[in-house]
Gaussian input, Z-matrix of N, CA and C with variables (Angstrom, degrees):
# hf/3-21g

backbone

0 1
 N
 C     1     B1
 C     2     B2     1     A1
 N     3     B3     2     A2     1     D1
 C     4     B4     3     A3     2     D2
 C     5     B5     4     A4     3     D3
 N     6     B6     5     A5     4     D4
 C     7     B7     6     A6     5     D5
 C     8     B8     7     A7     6     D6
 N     9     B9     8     A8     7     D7
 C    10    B10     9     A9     8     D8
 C    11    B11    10    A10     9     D9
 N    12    B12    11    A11    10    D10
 C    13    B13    12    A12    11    D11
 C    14    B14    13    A13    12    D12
 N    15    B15    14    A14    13    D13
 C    16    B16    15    A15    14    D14
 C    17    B17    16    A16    15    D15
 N    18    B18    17    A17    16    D16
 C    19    B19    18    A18    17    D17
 C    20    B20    19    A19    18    D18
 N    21    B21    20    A20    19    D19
 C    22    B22    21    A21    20    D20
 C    23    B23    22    A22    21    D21
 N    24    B24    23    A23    22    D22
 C    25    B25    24    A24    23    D23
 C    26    B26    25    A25    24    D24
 N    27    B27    26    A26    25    D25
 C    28    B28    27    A27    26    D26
 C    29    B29    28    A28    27    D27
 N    30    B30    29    A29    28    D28
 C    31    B31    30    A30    29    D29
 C    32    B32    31    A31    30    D30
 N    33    B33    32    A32    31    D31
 C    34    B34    33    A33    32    D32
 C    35    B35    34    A34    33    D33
 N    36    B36    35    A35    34    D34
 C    37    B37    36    A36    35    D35
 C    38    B38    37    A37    36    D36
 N    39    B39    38    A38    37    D37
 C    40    B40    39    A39    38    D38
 C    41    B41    40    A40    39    D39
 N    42    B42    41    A41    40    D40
 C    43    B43    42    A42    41    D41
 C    44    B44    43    A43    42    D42
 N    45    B45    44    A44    43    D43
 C    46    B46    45    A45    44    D44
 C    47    B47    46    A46    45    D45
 N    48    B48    47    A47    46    D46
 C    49    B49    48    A48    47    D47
 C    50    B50    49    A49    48    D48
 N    51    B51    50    A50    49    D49
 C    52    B52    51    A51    50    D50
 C    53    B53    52    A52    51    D51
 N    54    B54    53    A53    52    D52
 C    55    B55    54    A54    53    D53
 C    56    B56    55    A55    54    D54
 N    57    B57    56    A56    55    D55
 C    58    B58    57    A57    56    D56
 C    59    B59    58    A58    57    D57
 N    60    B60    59    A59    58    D58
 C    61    B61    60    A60    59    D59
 C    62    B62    61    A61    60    D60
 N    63    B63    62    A62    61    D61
 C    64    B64    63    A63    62    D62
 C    65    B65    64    A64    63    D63
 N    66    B66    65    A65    64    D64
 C    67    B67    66    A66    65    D65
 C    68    B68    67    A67    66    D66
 N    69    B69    68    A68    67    D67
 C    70    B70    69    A69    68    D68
 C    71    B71    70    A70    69    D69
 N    72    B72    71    A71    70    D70
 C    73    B73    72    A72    71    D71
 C    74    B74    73    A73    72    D72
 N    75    B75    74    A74    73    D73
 C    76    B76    75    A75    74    D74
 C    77    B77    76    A76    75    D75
 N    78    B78    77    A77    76    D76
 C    79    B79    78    A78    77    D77
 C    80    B80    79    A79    78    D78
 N    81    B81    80    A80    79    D79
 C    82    B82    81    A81    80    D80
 C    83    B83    82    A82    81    D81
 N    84    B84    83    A83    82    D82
 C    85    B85    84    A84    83    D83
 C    86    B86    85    A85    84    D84
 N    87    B87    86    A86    85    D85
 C    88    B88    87    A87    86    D86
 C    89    B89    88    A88    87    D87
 N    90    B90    89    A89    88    D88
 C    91    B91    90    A90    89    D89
 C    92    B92    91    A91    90    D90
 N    93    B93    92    A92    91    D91
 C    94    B94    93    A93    92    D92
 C    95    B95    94    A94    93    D93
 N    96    B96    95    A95    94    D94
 C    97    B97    96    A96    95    D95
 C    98    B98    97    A97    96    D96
 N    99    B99    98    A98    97    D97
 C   100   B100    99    A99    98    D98
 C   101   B101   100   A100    99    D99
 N   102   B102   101   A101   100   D100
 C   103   B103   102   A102   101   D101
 C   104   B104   103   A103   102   D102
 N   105   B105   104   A104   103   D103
 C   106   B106   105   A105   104   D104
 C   107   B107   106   A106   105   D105
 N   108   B108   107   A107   106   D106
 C   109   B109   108   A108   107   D107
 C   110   B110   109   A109   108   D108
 N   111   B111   110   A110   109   D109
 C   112   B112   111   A111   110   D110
 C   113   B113   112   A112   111   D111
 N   114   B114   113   A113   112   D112
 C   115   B115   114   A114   113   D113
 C   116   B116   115   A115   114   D114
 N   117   B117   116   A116   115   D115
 C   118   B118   117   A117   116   D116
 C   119   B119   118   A118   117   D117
 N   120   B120   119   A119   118   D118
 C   121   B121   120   A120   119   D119
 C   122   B122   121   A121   120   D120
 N   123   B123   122   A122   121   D121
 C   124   B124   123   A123   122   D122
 C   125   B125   124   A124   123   D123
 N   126   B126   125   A125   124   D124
 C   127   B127   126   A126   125   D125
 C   128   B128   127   A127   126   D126
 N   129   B129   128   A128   127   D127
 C   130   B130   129   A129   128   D128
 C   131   B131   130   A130   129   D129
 N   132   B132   131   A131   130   D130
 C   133   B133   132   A132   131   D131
 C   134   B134   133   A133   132   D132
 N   135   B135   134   A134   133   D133
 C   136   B136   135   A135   134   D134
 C   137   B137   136   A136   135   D135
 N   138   B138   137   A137   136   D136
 C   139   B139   138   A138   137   D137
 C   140   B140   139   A139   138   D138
 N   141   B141   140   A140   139   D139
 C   142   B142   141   A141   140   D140
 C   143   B143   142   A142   141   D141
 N   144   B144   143   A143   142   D142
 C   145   B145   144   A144   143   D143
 C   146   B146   145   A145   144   D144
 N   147   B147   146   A146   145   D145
 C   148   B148   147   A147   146   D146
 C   149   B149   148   A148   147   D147
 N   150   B150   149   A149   148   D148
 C   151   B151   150   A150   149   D149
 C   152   B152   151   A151   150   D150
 N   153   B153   152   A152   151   D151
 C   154   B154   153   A153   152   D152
 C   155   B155   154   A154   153   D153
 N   156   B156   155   A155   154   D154
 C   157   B157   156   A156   155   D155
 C   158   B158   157   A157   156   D156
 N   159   B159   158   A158   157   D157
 C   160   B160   159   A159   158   D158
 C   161   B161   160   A160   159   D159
 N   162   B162   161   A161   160   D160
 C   163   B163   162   A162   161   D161
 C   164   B164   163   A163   162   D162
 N   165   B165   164   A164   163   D163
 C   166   B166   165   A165   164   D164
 C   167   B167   166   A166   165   D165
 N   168   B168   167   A167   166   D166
 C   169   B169   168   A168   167   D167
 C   170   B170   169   A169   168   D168
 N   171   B171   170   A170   169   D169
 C   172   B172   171   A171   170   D170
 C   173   B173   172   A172   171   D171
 N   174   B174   173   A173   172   D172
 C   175   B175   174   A174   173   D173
 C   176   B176   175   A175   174   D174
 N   177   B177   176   A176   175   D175
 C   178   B178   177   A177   176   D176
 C   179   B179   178   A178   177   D177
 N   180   B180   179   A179   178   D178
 C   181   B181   180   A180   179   D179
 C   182   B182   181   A181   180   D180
 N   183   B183   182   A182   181   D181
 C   184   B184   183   A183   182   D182
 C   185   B185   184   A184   183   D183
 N   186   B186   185   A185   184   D184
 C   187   B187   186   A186   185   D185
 C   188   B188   187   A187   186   D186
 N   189   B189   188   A188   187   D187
 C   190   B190   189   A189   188   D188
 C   191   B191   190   A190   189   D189
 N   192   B192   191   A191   190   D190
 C   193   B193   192   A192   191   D191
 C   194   B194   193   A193   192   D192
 N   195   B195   194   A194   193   D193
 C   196   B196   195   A195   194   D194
 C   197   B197   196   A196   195   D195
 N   198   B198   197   A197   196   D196
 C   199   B199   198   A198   197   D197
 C   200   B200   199   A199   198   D198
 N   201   B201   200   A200   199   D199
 C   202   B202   201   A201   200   D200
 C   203   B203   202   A202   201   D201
 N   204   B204   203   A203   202   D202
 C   205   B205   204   A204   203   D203
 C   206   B206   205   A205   204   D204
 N   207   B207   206   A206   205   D205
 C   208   B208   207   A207   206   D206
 C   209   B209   208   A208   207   D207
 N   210   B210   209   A209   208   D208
 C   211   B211   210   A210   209   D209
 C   212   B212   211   A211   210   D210

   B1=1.4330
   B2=1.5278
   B3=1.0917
   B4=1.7046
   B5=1.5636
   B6=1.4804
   B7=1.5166
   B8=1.8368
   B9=1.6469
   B10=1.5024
   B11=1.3120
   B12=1.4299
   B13=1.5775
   B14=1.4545
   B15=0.8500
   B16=1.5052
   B17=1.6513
   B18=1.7714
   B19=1.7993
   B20=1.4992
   B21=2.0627
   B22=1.0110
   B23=1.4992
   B24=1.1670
   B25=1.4909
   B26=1.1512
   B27=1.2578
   B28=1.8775
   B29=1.9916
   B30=1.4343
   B31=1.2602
   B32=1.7253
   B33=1.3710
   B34=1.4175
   B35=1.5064
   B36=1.2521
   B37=1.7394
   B38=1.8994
   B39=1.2854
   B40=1.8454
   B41=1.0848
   B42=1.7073
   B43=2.0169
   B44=1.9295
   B45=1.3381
   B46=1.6831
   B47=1.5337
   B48=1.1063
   B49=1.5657
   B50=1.9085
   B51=0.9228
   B52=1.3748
   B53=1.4734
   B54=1.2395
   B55=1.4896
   B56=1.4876
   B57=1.4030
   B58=1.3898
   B59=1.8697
   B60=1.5814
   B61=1.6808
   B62=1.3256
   B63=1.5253
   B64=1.9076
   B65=1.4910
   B66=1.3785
   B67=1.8859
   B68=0.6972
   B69=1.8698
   B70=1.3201
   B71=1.4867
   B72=1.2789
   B73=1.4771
   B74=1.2391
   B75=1.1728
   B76=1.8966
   B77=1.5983
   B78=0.8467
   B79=1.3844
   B80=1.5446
   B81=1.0262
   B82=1.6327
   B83=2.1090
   B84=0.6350
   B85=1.7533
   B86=1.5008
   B87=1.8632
   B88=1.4193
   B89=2.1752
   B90=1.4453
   B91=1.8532
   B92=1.7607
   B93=1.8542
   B94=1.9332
   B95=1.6457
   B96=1.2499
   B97=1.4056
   B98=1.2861
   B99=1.7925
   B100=1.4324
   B101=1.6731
   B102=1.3583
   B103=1.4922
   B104=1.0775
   B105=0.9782
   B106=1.3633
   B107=1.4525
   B108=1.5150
   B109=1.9057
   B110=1.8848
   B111=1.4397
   B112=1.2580
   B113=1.4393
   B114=1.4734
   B115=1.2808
   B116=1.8046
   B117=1.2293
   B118=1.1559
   B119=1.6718
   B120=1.4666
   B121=1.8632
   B122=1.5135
   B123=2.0059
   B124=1.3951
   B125=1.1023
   B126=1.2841
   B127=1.4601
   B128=1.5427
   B129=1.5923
   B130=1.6527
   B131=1.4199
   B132=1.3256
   B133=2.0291
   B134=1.3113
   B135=1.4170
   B136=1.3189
   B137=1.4890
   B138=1.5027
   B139=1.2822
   B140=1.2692
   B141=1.0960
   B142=1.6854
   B143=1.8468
   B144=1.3387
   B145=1.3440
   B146=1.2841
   B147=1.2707
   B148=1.2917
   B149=1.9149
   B150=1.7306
   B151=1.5833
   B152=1.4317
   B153=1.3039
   B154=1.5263
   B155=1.1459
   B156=1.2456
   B157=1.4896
   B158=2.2538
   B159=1.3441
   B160=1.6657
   B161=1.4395
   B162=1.3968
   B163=1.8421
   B164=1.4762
   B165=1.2183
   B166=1.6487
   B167=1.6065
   B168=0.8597
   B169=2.2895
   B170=2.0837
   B171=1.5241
   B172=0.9135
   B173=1.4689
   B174=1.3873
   B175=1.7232
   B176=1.4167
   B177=1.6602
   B178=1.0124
   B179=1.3271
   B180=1.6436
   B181=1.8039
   B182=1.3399
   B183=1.6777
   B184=1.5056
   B185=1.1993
   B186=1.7753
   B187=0.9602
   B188=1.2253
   B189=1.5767
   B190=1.6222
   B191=1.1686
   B192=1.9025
   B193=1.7195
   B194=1.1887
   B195=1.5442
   B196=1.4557
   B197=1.9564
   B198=1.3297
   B199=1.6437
   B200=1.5357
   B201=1.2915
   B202=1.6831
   B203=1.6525
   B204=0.9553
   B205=2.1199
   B206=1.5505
   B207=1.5328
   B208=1.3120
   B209=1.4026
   B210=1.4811
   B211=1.0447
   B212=1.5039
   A1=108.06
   A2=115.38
   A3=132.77
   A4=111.53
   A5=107.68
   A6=80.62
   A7=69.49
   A8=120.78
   A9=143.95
   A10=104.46
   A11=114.40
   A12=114.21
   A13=114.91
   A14=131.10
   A15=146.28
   A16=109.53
   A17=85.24
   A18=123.76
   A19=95.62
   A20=124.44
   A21=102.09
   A22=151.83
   A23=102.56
   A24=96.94
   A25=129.22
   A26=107.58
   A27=106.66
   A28=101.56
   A29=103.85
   A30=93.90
   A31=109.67
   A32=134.40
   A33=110.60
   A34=115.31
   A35=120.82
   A36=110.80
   A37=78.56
   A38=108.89
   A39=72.35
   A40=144.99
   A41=96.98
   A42=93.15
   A43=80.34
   A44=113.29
   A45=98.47
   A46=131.28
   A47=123.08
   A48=139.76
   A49=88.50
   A50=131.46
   A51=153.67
   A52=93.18
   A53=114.53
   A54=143.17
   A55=104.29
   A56=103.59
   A57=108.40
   A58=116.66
   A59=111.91
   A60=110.20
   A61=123.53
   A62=102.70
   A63=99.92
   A64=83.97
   A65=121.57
   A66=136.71
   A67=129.86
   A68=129.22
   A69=113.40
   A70=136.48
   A71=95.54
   A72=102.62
   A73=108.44
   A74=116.45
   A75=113.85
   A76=123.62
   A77=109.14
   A78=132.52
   A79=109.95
   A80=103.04
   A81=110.29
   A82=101.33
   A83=79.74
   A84=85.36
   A85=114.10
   A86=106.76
   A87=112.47
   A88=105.56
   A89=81.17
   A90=88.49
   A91=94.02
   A92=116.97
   A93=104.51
   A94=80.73
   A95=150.69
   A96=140.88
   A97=112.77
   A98=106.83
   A99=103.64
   A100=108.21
   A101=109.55
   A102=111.25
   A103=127.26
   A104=115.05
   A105=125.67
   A106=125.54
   A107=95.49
   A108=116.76
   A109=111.61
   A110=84.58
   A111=88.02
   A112=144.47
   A113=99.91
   A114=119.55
   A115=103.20
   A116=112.70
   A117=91.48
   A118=121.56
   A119=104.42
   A120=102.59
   A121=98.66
   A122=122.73
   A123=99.78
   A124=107.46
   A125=124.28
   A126=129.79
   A127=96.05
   A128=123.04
   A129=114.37
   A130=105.78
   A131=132.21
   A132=103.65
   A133=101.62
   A134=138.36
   A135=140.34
   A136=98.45
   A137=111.67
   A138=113.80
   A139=123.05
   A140=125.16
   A141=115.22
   A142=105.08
   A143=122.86
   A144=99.75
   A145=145.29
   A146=142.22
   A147=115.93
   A148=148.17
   A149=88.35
   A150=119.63
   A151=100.91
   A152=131.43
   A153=120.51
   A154=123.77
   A155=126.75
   A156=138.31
   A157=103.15
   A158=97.05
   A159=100.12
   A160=83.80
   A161=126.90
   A162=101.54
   A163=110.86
   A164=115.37
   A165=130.05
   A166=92.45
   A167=101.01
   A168=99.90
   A169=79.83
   A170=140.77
   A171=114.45
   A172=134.52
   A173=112.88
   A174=143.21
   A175=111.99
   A176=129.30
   A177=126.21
   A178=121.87
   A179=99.05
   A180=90.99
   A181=88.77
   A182=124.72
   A183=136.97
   A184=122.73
   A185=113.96
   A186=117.75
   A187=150.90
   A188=145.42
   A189=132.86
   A190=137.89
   A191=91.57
   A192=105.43
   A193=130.88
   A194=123.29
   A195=139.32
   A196=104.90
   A197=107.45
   A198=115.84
   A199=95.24
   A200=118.36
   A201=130.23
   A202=111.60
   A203=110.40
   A204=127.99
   A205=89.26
   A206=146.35
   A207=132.96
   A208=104.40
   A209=122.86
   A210=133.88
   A211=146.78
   D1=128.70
   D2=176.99
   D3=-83.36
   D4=119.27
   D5=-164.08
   D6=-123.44
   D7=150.65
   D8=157.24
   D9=-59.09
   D10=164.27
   D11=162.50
   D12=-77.80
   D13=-12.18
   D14=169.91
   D15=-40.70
   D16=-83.56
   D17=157.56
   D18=-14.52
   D19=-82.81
   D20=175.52
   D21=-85.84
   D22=3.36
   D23=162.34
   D24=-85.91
   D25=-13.07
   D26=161.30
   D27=-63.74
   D28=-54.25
   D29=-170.13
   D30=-70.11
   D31=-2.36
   D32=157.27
   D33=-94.64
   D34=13.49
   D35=-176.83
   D36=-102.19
   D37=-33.68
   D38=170.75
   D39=-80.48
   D40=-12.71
   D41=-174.34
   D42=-77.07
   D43=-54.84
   D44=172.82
   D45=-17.32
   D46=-37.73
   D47=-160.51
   D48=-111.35
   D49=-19.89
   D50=-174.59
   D51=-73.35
   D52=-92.52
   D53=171.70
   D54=-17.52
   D55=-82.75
   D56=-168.59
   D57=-66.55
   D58=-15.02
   D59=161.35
   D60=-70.71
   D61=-17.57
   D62=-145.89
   D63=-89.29
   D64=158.39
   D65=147.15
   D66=-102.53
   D67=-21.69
   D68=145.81
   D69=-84.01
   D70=153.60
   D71=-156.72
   D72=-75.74
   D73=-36.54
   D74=166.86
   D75=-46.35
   D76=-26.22
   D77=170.31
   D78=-76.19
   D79=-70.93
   D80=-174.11
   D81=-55.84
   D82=-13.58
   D83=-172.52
   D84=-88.38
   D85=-43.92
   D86=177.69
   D87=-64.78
   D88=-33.19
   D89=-153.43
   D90=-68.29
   D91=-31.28
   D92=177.01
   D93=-71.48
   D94=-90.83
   D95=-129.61
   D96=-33.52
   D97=-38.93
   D98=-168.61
   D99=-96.34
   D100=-1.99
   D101=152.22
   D102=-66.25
   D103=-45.38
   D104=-171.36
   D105=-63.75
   D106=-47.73
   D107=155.19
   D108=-34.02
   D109=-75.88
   D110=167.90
   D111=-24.16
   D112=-51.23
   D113=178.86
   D114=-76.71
   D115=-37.12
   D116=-176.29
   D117=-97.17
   D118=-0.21
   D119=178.32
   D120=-93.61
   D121=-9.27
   D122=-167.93
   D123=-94.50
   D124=10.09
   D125=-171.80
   D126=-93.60
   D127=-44.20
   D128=173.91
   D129=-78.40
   D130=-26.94
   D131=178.91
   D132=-92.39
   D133=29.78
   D134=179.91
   D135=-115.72
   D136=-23.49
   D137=176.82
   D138=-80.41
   D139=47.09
   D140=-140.32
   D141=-105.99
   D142=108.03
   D143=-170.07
   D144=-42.24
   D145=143.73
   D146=-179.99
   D147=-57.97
   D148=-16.29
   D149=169.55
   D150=-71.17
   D151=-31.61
   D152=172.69
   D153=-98.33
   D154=-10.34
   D155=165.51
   D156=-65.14
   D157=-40.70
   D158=-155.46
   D159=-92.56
   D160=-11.07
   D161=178.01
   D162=105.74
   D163=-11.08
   D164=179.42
   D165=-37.84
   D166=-52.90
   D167=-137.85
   D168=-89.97
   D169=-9.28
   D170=-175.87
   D171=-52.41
   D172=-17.23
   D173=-169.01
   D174=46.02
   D175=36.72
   D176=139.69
   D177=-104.44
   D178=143.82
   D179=-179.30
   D180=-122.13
   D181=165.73
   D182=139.11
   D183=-127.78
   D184=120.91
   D185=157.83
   D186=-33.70
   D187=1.42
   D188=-124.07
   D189=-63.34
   D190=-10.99
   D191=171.53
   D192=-68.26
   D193=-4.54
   D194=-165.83
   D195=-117.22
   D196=-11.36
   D197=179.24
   D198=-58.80
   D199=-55.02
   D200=-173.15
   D201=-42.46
   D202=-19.35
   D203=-168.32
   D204=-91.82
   D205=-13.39
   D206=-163.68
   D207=-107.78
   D208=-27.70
   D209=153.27
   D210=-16.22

């Protein structure tokens, strides 16, 4: 799943808004762990080079200007 930076900052203002509603503490404990994750995997798929974003590294190419020659 591809998530935008958008995507996650909605999803950290909720475990945020999460955090600061919940009273139990088991809770409050799972919801920073999985903040925290967060914080630290969205910083690497946010990093994503731009050669793999545009399809560079896929190693297929197609011609279509040369289909017209079979004709």
């Amino acid at each position: 799943m591809n998530f935008t930076s958008q995507d996650i900052s909605i999803i950290e203002r909720a475990l945020q808004a999460a955090i600061g509603s919940e009273k139990e503490s088991s809770r409050v404990r799972d919801y920073r762990e999985v903040l925290g994750k967060l914080k630290e995997n969205a910083d690497l798929a946010l990093d994503v080079p731009a050669s793999v974003v545009s399809g560079e590294l896929d190693g297929i190419r197609y011609d279509y200007d040369d289909s017209s020659d079979l004709l």
